[in-house]
C-alpha positions in Angstrom: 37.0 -5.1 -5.9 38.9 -7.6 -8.4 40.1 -6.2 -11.8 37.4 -8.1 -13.3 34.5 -6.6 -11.4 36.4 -3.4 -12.3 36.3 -4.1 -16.1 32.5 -5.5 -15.8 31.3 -2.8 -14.3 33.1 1.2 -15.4 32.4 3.9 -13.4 29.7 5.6 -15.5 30.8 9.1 -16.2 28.2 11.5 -14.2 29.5 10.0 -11.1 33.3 10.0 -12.1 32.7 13.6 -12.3 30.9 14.0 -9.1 33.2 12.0 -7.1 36.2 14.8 -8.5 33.5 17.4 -7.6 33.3 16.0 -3.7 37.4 16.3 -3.9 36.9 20.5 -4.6 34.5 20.4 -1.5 37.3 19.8 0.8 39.1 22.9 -0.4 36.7 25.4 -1.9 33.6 24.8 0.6 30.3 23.2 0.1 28.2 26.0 -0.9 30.4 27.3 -3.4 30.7 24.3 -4.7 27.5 22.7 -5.4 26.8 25.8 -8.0 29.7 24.3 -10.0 29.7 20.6 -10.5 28.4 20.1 -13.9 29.1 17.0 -16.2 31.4 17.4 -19.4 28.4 17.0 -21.4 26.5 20.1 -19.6 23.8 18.2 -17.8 23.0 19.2 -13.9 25.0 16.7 -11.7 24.3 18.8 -8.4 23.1 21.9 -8.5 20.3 24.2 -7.1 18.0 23.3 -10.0 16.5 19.6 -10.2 17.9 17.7 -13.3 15.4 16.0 -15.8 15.7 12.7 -16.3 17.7 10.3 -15.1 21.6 10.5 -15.6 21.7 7.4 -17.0 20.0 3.9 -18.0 20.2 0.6 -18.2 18.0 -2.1 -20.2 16.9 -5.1 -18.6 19.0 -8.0 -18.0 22.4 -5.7 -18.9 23.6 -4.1 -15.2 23.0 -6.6 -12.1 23.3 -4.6 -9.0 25.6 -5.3 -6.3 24.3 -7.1 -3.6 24.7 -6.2 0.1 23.8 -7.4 3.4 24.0 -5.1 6.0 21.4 -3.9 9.4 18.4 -2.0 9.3 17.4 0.6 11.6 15.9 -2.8 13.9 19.0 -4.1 14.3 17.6 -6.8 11.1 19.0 -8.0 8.6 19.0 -6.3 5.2 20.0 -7.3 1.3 18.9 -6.8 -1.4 18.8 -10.2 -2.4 15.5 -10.1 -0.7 13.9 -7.7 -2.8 14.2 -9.7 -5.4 10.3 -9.5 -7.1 10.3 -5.8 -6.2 11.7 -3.0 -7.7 14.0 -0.9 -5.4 15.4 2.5 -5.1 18.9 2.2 -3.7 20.6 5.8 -2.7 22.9 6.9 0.0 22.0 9.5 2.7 24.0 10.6 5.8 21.7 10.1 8.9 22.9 13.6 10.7 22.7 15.4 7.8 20.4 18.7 7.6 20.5 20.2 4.8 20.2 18.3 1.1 19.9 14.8 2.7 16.6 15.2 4.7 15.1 16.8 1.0 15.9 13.5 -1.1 14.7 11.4 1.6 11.3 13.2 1.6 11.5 13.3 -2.6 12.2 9.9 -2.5 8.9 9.0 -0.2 7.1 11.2 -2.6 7.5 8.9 -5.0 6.8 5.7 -3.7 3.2 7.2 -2.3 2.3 8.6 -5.9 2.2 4.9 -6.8 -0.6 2.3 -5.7 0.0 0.9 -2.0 0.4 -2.7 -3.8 2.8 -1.9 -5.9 5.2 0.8 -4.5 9.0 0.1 -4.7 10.6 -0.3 -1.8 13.8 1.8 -0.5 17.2 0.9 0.8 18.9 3.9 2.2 22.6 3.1 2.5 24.3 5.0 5.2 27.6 7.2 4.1 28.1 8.3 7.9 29.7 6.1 10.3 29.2 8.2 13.3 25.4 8.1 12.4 24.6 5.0 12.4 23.3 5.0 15.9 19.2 3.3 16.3 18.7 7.3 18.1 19.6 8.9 15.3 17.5 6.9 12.6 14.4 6.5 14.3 15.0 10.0 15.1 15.4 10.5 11.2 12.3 8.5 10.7 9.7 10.9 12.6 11.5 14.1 11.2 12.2 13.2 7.7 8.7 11.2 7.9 10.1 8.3 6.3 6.9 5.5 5.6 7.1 1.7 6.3 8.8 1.7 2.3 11.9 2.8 3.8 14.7 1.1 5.6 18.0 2.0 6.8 21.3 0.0 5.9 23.9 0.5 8.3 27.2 -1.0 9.6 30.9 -0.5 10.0 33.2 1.3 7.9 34.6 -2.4 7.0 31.1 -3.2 6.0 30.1 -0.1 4.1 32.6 1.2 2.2 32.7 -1.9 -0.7 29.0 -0.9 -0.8 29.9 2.5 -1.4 32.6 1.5 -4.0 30.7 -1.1 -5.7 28.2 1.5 -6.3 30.6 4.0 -7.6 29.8 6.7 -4.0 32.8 8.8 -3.1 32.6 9.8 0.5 34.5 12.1 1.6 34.5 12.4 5.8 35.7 15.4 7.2 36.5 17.3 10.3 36.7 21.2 11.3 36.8 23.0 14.7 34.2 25.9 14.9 34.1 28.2 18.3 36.5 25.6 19.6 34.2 22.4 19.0 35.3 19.6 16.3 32.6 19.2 13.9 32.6 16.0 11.3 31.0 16.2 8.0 30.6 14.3 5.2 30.7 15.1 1.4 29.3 12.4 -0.7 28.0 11.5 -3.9 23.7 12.3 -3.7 22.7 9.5 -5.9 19.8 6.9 -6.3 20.2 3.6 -8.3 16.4 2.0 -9.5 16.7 -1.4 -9.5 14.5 -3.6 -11.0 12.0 -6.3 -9.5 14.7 -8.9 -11.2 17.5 -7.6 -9.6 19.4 -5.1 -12.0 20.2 -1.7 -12.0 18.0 0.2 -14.7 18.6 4.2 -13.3 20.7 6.5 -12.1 19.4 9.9 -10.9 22.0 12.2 -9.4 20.4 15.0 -6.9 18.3 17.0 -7.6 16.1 15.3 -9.3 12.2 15.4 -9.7 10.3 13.6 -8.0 7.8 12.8 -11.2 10.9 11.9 -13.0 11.5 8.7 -11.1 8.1 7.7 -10.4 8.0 7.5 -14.3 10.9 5.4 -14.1 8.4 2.8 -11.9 5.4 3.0 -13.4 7.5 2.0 -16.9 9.1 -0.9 -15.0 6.0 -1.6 -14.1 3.9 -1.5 -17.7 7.0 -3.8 -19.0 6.6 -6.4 -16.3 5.4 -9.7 -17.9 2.9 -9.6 -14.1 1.5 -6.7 -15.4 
């Protein structure tokens, strides 16, 4: 990133303080963890109970988000330059991950079928796990997780996906650990999901958990403000 996309763009404090948090996950354990990392200002960053609200906000025309082009679970072409005229929920999920990963992706399809078919945002699930990235793995995701047509992977290499992650302020953290003699890779990331607008810009941040209710309110305002609507 130049130093004057740095200066245009400042890492917005609840992720500054989750991207430290996913540091003390390396050496104090996941699980431990997640009961700690709490923003300076005393609102939920990750925790066992969702957040309300978004962590933060944008207004229109003020944030534009960074664009992308990466592959789809088809082996297509994605961007997000091509949503342009539809809102989007951008996040970033691990593929082979079990535990809080498969939860927002189900959250996150809640939302989009509480809202009319014609109008439902469309997501963009960025991948934060190299080694996952296989077509197995996400179609596998896609009947498990039971991820609808709304929803499409964006994978790649590393070289291809970590400006991606820092453009959008992710820390990912891989790492690996023998257990019973067998090497096990995980990886500690920032949980978040950006709404973008139908014009391109970034309007939300929600940091997991969140509600489910909290972000289709984000659309359906989007929505009442468009001058279509």
């Amino acid at each position: 990133m130049s130093a004057s996309e740095s200066t245009a763009r400042p890492f917005p404090r609840p992720l500054r303080w989750v991207f430290w948090a996913l540091v003390l996950l390396v050496g104090i354990g996941a699980a431990a963890a997640l009961l700690l990392l709490r923003t300076s200002g005393g609102t939920e960053a990750v925790g066992p109970t969702a957040s309300t609200g978004p962590s933060a906000t944008w207004p229109a025309g003020a944030r534009r988000a960074p664009g992308f082009r990466l592959t789809d679970q088809d082996g297509r072409p994605v961007s997000l330059a091509a949503y342009r005229g539809r809102p989007v929920l951008v996040t970033f999920i691990d593929p082979l991950c079990r535990n809080f990963c498969p939860l927002e992706a189900r959250r996150l399809m809640d939302v989009v079928r509480s809202l009319p078919r014609g109008s439902r945002a469309a997501i963009v699930a960025v991948s934060v796990n190299v080694a996952g990235n296989a077509r197995a793995h996400l179609l596998q995701d896609a009947r498990k997780w039971d991820l609808g047509p709304e929803w499409r992977w964006a994978v790649g290499g590393e070289a291809q996906l970590s400006p991606v992650w820092r453009r959008y302020d992710i820390g990912v953290l891989p790492q690996t650990r023998t257990v019973a003699g067998v090497t096990v890779r995980e990886v500690a990331h920032t949980e978040a999901t950006y709404v973008v607008d139908a014009s391109g810009y970034e309007r939300a941040l929600f940091l997991w958990p969140y509600r489910a209710e909290d972000v289709e309110r984000t659309l359906r305002a989007l929505a009442s403000a468009s001058p279509s609507s």
